[in-house]
mmCIF file as Biopython writes it, N, C-alpha, C and O atoms, coordinates in Angstrom:
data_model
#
loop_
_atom_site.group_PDB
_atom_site.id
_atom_site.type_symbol
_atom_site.label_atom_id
_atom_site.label_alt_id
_atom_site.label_comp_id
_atom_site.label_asym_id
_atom_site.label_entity_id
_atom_site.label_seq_id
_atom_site.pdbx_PDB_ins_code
_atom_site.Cartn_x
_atom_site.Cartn_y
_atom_site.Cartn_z
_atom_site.occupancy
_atom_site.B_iso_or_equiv
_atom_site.auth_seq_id
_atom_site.auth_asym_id
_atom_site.pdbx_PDB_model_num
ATOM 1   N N  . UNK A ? 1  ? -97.145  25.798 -55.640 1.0 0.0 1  A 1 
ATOM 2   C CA . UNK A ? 1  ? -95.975  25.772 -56.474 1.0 0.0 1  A 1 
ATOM 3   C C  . UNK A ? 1  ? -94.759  25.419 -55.625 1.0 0.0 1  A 1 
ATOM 4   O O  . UNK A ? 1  ? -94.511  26.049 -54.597 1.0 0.0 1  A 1 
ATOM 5   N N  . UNK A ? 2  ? -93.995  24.401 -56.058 1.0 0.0 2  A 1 
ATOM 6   C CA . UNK A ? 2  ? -92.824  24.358 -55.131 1.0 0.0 2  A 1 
ATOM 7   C C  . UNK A ? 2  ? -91.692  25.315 -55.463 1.0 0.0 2  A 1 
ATOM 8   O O  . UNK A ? 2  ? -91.634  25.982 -56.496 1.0 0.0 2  A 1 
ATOM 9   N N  . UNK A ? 3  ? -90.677  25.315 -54.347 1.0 0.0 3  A 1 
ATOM 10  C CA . UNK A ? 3  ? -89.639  26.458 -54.856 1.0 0.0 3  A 1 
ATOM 11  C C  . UNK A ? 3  ? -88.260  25.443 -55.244 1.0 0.0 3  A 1 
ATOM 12  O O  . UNK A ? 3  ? -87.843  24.439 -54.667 1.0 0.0 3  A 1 
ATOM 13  N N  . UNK A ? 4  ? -87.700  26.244 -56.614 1.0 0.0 4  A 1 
ATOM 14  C CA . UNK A ? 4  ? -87.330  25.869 -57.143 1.0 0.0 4  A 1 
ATOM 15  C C  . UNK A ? 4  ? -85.673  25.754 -57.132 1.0 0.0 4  A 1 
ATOM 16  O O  . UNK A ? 4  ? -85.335  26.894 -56.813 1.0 0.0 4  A 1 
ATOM 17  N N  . UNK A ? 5  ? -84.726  25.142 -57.274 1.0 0.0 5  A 1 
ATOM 18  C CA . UNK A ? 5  ? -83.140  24.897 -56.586 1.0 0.0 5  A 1 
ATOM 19  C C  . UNK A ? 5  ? -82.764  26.254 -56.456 1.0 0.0 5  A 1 
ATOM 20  O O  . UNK A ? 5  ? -82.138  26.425 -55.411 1.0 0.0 5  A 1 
ATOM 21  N N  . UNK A ? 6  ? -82.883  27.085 -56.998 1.0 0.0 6  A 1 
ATOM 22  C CA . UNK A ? 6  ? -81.933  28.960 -56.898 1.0 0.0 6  A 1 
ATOM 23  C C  . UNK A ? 6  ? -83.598  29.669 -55.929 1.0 0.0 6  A 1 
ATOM 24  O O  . UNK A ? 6  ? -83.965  30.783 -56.304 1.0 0.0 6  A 1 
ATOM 25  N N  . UNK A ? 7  ? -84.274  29.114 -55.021 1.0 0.0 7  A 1 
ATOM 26  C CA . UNK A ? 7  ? -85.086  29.572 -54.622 1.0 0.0 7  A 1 
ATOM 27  C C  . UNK A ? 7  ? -86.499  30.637 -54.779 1.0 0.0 7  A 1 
ATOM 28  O O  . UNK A ? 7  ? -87.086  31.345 -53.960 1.0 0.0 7  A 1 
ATOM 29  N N  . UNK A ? 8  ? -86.661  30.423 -55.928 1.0 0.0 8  A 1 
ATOM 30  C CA . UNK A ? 8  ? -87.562  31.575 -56.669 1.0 0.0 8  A 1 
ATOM 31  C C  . UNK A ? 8  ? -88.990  30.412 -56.935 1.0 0.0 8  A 1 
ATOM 32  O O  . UNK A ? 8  ? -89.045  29.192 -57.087 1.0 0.0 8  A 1 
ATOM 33  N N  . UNK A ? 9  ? -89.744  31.206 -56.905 1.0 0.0 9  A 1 
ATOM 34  C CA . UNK A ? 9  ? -91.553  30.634 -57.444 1.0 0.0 9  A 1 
ATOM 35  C C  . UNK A ? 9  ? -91.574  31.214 -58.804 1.0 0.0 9  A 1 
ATOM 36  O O  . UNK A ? 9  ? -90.953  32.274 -58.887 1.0 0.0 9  A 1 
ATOM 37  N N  . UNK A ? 10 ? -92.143  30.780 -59.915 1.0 0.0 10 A 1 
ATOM 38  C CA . UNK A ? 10 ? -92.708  31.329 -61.219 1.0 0.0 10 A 1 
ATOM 39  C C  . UNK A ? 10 ? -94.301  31.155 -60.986 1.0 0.0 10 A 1 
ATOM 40  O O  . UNK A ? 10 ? -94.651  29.975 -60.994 1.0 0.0 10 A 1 
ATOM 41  N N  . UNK A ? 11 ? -95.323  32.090 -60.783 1.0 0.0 11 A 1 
ATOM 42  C CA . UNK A ? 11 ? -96.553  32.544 -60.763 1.0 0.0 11 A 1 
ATOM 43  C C  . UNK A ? 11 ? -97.041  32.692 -62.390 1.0 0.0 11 A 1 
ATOM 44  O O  . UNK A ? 11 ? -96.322  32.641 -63.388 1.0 0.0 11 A 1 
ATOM 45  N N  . UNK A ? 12 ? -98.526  32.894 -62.305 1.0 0.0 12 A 1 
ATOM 46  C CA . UNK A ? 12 ? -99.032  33.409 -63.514 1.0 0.0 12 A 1 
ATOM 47  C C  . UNK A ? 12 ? -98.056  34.618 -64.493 1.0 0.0 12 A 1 
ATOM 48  O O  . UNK A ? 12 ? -96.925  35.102 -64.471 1.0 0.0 12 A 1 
ATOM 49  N N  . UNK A ? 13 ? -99.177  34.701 -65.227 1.0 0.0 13 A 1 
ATOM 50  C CA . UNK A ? 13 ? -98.041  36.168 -66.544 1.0 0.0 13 A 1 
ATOM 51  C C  . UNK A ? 13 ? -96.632  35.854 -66.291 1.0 0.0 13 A 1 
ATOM 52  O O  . UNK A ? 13 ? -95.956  36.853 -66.537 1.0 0.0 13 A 1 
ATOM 53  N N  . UNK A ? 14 ? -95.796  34.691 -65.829 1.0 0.0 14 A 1 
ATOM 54  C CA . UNK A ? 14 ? -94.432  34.002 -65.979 1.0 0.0 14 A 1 
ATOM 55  C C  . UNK A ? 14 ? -93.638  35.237 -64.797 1.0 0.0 14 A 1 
ATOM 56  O O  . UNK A ? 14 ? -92.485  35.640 -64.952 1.0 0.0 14 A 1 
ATOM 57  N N  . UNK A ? 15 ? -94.358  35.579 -63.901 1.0 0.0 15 A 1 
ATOM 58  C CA . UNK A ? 15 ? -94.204  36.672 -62.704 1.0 0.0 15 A 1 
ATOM 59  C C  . UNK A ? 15 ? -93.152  35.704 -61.687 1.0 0.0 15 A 1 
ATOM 60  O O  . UNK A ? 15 ? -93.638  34.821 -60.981 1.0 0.0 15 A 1 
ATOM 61  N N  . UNK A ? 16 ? -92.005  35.921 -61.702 1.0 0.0 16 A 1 
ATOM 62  C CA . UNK A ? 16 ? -91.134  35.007 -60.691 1.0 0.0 16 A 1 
ATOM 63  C C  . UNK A ? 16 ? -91.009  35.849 -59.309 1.0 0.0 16 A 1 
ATOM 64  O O  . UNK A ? 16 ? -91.259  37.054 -59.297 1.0 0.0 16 A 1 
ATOM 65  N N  . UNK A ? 17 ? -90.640  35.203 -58.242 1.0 0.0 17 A 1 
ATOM 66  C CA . UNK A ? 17 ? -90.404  35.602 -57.345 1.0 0.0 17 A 1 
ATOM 67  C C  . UNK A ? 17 ? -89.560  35.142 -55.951 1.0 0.0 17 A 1 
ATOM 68  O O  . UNK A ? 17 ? -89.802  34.081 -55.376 1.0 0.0 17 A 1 
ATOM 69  N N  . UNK A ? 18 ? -88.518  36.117 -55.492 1.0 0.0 18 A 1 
ATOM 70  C CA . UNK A ? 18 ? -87.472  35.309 -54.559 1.0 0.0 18 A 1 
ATOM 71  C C  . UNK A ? 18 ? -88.213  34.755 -53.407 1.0 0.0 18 A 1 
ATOM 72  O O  . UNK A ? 18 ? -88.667  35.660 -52.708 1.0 0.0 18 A 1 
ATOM 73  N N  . UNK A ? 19 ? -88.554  33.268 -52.870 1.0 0.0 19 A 1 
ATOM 74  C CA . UNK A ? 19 ? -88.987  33.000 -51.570 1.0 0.0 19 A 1 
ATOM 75  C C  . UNK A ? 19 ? -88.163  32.561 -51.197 1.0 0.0 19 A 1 
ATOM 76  O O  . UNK A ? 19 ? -88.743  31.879 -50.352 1.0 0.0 19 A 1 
ATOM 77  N N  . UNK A ? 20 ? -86.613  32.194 -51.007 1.0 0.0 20 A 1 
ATOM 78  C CA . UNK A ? 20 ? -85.670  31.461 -49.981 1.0 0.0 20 A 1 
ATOM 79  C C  . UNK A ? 20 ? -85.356  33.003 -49.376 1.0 0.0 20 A 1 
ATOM 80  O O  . UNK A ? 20 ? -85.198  34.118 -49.872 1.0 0.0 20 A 1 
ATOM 81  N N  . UNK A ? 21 ? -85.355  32.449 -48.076 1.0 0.0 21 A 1 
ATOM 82  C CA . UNK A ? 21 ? -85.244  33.443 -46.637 1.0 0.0 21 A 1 
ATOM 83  C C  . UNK A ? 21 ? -86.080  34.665 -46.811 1.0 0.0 21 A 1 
ATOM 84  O O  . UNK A ? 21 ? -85.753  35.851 -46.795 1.0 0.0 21 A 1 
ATOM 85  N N  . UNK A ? 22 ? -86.830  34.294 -46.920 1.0 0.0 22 A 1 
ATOM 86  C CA . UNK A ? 22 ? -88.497  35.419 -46.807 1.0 0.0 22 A 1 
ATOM 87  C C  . UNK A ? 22 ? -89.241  34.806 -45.812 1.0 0.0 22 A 1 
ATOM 88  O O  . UNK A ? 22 ? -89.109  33.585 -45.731 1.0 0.0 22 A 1 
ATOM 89  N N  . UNK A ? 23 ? -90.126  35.453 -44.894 1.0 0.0 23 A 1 
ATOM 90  C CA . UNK A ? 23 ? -91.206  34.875 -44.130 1.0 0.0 23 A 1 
ATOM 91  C C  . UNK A ? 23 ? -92.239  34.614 -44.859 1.0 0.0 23 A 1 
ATOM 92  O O  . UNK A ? 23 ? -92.262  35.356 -45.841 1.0 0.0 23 A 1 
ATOM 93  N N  . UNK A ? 24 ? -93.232  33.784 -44.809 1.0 0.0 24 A 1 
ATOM 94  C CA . UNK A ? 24 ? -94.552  33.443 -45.303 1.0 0.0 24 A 1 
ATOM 95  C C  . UNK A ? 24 ? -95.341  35.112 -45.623 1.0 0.0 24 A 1 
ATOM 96  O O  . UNK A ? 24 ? -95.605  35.763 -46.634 1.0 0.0 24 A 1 
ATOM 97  N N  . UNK A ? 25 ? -95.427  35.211 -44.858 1.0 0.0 25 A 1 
ATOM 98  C CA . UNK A ? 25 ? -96.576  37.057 -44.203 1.0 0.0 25 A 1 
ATOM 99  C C  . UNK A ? 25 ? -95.305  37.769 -45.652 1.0 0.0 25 A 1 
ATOM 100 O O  . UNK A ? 25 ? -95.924  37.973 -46.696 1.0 0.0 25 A 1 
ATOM 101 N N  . UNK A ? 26 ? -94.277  37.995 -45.717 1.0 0.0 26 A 1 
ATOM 102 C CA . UNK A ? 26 ? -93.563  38.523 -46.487 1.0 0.0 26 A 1 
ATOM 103 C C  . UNK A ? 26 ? -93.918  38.268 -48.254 1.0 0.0 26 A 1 
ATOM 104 O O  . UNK A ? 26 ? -94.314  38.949 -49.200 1.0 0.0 26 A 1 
ATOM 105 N N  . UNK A ? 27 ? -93.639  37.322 -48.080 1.0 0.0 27 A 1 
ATOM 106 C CA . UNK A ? 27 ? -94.131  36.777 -49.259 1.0 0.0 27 A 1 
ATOM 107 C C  . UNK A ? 27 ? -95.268  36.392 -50.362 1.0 0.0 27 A 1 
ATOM 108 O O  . UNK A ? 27 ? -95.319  36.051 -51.544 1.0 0.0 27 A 1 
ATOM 109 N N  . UNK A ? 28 ? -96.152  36.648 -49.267 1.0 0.0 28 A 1 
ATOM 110 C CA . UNK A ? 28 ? -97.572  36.261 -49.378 1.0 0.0 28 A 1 
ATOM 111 C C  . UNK A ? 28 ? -97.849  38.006 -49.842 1.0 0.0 28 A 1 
ATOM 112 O O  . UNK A ? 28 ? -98.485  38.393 -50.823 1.0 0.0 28 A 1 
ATOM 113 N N  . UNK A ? 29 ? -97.094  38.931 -48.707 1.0 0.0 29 A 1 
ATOM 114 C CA . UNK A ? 29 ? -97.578  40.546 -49.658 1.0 0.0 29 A 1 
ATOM 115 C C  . UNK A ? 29 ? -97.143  40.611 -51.027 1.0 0.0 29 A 1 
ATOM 116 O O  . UNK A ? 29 ? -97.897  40.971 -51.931 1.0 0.0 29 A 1 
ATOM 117 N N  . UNK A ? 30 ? -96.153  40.329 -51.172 1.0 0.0 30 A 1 
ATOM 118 C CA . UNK A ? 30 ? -95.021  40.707 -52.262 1.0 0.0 30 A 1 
ATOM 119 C C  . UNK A ? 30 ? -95.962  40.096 -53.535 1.0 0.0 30 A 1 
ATOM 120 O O  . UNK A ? 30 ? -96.281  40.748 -54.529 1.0 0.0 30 A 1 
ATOM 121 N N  . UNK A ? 31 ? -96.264  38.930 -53.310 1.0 0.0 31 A 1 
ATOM 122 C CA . UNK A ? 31 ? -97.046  38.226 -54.514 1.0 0.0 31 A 1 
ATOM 123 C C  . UNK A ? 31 ? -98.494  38.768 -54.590 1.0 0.0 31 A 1 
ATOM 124 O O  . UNK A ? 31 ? -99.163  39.000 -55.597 1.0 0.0 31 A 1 
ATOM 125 N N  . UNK A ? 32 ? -98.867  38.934 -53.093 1.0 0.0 32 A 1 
ATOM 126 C CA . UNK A ? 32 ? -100.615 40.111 -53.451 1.0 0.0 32 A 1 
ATOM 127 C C  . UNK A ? 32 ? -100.340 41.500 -54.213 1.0 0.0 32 A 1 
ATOM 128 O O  . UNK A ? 32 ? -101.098 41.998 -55.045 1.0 0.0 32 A 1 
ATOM 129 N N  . UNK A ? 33 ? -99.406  41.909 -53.879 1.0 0.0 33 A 1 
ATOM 130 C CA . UNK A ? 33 ? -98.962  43.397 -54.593 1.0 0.0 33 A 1 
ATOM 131 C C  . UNK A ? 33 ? -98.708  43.590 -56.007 1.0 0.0 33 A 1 
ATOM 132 O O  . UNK A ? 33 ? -98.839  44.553 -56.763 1.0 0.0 33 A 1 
ATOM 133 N N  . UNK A ? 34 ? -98.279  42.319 -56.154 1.0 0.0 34 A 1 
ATOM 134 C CA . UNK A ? 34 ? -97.628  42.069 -57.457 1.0 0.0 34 A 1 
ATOM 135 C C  . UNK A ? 34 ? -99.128  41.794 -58.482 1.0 0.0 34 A 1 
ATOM 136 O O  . UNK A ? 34 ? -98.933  42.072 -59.666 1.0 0.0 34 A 1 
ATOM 137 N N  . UNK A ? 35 ? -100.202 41.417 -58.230 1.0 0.0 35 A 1 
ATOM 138 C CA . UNK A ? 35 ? -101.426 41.257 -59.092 1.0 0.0 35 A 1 
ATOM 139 C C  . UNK A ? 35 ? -102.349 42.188 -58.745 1.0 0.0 35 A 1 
ATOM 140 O O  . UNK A ? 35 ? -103.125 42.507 -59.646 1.0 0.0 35 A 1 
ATOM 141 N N  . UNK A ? 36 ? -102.551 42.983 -57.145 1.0 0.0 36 A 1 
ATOM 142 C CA . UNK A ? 36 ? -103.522 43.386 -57.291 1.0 0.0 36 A 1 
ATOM 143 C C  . UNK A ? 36 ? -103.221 45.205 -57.116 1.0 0.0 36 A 1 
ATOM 144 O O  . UNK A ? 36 ? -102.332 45.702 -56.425 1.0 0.0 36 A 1 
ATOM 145 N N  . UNK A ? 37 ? -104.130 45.872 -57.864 1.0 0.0 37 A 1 
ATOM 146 C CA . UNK A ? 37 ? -104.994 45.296 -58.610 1.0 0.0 37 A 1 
ATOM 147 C C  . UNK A ? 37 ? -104.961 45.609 -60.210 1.0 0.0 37 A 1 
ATOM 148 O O  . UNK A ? 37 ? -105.884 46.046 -60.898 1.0 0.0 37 A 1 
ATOM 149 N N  . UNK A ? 38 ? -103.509 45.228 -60.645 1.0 0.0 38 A 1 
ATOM 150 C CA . UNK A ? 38 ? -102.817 45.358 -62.219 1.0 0.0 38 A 1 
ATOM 151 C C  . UNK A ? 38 ? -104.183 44.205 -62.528 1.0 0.0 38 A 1 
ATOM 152 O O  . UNK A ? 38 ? -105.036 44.534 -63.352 1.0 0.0 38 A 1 
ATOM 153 N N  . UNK A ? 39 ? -104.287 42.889 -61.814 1.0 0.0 39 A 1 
ATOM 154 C CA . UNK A ? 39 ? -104.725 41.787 -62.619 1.0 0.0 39 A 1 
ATOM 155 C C  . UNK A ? 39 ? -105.961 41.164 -62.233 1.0 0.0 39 A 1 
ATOM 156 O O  . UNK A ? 39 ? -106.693 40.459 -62.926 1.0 0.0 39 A 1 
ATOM 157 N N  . UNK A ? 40 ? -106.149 41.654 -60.572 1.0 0.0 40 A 1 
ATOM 158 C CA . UNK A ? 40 ? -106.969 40.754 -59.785 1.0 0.0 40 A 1 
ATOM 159 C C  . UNK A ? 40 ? -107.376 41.994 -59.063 1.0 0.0 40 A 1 
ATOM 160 O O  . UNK A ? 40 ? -106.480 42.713 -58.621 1.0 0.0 40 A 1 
ATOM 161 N N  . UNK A ? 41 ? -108.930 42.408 -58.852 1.0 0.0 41 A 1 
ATOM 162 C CA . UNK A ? 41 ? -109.394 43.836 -57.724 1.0 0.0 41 A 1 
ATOM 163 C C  . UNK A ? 41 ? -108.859 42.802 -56.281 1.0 0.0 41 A 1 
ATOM 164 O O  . UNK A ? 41 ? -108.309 43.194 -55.252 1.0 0.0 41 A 1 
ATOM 165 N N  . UNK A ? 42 ? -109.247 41.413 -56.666 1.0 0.0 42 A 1 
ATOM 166 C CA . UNK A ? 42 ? -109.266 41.063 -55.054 1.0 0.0 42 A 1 
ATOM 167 C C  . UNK A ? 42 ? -108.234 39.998 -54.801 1.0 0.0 42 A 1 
ATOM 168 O O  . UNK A ? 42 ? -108.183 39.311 -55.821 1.0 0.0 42 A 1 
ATOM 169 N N  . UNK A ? 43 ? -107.577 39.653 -54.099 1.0 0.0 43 A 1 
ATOM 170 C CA . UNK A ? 43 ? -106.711 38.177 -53.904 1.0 0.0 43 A 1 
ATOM 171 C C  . UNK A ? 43 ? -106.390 37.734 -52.827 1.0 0.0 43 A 1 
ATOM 172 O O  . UNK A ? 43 ? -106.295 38.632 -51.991 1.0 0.0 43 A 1 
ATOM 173 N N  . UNK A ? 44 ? -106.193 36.832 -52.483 1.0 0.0 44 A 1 
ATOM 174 C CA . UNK A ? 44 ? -105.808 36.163 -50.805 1.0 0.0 44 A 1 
ATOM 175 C C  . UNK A ? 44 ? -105.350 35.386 -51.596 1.0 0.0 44 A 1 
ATOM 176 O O  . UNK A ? 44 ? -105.788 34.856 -52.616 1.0 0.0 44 A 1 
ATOM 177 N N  . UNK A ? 45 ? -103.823 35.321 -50.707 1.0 0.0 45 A 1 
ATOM 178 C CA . UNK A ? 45 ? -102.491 34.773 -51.118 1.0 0.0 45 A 1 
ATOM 179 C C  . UNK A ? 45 ? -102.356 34.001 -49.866 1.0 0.0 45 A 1 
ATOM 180 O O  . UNK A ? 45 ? -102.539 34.767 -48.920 1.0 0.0 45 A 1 
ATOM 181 N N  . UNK A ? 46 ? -102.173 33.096 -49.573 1.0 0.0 46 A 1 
ATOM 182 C CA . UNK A ? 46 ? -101.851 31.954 -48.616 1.0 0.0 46 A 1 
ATOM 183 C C  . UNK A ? 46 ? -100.569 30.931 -49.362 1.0 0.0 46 A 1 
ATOM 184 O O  . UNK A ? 46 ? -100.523 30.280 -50.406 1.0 0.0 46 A 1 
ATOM 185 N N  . UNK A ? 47 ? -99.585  31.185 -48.216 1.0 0.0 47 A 1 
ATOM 186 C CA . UNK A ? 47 ? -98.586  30.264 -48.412 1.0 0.0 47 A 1 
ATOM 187 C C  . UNK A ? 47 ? -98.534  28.816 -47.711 1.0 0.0 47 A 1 
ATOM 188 O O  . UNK A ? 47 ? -98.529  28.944 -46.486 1.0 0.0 47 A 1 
ATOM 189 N N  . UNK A ? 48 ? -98.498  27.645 -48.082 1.0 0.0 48 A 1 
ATOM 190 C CA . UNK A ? 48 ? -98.168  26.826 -47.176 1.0 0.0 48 A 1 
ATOM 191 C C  . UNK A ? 48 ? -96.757  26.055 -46.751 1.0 0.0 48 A 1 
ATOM 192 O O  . UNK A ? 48 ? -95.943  26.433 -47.594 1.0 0.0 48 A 1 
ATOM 193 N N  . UNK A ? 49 ? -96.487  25.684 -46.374 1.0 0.0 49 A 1 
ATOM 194 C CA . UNK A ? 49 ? -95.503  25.031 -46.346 1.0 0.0 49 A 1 
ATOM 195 C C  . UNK A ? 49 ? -95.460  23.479 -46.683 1.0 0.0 49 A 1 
ATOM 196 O O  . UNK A ? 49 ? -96.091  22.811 -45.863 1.0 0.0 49 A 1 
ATOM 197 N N  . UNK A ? 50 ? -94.974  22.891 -47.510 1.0 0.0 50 A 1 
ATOM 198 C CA . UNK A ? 50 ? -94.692  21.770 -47.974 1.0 0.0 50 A 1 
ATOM 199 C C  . UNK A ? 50 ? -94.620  20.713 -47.032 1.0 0.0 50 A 1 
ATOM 200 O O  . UNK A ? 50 ? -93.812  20.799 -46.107 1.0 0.0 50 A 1 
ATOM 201 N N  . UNK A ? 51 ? -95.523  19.512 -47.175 1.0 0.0 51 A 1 
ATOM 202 C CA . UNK A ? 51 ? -95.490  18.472 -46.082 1.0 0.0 51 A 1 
ATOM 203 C C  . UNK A ? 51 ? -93.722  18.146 -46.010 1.0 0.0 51 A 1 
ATOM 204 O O  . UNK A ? 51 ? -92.987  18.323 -46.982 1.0 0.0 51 A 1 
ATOM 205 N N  . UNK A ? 52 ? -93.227  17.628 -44.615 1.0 0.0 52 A 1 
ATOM 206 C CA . UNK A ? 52 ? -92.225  16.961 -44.917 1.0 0.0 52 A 1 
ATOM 207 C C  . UNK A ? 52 ? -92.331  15.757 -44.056 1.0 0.0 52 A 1 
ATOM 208 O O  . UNK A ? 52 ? -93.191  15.687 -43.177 1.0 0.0 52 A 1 
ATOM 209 N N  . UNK A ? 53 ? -91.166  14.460 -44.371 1.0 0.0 53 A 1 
ATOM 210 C CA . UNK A ? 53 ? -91.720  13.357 -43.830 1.0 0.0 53 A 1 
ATOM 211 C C  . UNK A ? 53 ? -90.052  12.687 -43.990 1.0 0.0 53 A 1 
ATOM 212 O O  . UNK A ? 53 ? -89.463  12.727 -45.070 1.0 0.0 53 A 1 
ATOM 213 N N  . UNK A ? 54 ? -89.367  12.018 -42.596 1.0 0.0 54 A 1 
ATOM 214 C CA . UNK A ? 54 ? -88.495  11.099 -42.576 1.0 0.0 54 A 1 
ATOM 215 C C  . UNK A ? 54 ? -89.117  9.246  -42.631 1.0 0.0 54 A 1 
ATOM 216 O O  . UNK A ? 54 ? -90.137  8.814  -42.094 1.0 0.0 54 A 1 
ATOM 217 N N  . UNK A ? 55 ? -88.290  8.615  -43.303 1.0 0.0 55 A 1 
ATOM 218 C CA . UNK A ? 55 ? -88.754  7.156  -43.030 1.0 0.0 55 A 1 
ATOM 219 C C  . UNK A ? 55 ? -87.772  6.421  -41.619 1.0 0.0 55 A 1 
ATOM 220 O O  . UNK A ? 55 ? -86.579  6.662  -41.439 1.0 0.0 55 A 1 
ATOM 221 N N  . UNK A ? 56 ? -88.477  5.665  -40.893 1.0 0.0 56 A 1 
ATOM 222 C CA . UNK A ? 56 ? -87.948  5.174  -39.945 1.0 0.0 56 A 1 
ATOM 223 C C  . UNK A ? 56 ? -87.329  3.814  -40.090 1.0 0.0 56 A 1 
ATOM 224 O O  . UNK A ? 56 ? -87.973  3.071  -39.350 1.0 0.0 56 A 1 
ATOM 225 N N  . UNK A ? 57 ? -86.482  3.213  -40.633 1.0 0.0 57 A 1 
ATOM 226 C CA . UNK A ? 57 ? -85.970  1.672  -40.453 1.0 0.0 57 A 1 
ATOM 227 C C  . UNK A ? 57 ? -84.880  1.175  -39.520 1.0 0.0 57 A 1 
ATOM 228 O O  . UNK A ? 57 ? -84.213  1.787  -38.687 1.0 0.0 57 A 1 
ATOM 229 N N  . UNK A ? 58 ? -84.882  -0.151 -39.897 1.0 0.0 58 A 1 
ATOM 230 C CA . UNK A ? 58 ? -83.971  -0.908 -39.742 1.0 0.0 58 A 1 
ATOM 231 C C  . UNK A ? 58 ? -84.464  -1.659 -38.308 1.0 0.0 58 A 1 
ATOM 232 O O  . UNK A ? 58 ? -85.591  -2.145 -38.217 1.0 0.0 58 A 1 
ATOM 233 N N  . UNK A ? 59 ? -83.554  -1.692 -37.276 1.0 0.0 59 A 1 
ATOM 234 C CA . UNK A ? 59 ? -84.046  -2.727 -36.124 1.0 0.0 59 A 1 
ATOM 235 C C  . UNK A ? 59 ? -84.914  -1.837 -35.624 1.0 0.0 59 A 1 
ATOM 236 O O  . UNK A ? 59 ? -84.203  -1.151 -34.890 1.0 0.0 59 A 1 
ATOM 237 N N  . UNK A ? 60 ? -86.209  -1.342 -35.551 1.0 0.0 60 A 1 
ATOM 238 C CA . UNK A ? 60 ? -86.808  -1.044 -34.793 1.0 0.0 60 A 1 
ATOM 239 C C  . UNK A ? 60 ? -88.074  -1.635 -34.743 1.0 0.0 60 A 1 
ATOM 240 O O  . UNK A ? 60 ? -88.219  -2.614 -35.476 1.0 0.0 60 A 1 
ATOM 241 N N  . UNK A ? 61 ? -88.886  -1.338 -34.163 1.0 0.0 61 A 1 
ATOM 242 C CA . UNK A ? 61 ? -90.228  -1.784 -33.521 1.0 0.0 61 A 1 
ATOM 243 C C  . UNK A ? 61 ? -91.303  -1.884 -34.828 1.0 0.0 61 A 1 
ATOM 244 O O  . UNK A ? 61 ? -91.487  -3.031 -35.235 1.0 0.0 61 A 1 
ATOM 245 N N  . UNK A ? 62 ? -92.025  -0.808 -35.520 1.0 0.0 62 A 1 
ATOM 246 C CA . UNK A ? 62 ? -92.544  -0.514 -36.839 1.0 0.0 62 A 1 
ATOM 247 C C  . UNK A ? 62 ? -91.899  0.075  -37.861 1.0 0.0 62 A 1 
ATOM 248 O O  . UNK A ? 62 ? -92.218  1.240  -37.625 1.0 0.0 62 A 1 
ATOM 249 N N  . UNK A ? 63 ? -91.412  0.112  -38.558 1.0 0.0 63 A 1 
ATOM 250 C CA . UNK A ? 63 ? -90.550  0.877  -39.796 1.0 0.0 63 A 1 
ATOM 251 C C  . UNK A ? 63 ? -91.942  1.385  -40.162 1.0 0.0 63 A 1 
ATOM 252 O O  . UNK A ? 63 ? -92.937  0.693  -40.377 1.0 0.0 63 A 1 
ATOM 253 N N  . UNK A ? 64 ? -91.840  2.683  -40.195 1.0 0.0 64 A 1 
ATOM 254 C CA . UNK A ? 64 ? -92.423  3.433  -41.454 1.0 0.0 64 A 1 
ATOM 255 C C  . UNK A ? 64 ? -92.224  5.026  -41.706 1.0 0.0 64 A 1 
ATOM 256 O O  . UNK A ? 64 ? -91.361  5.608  -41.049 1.0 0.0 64 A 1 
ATOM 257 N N  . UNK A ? 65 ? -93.026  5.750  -42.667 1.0 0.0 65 A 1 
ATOM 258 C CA . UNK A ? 65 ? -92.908  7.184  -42.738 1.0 0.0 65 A 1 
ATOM 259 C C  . UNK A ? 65 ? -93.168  7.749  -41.714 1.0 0.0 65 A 1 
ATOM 260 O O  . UNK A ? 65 ? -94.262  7.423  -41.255 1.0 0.0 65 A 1 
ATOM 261 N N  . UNK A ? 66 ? -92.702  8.364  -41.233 1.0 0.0 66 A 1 
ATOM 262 C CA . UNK A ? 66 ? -93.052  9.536  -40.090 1.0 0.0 66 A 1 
ATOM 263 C C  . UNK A ? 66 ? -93.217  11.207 -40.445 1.0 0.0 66 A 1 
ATOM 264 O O  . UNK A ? 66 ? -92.219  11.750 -40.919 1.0 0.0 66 A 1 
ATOM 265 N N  . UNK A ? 67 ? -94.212  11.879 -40.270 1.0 0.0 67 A 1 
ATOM 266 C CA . UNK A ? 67 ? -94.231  13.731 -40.391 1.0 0.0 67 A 1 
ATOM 267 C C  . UNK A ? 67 ? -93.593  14.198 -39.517 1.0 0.0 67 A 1 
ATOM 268 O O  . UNK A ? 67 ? -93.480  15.420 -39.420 1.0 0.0 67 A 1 
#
């Protein structure tokens, strides 16, 4: 799920949650706590982080996307 301009995730059962300036490990409890075990006996919550990527142009050698 990406996070959204006021920094919050919307999860299942419409369950929102603040992730701007949270750690991953933080966040990842907050959202396991939050289902288990009201919804789920078991869950592994893994956050990732969103690829990011600059493009390179103009006079240089190869122009392209870079990670």
């Amino acid at each position: 799920m990406p996070v959204h301009d006021d920094g919050t995730i919307t999860l299942q059962q419409n369950k929102t949650f603040q992730a701007a300036g949270k750690s991953r490990g933080l966040l990842e409890r907050e959202v396991r706590d939050a289902y288990v075990p009201s919804e789920w006996l078991h869950l592994t919550v893994t956050i990732k982080p969103q690829e990011r990527f600059y493009f390179v142009g103009g006079e240089v050698k190869a122009p392209a996307k870079q990670l």
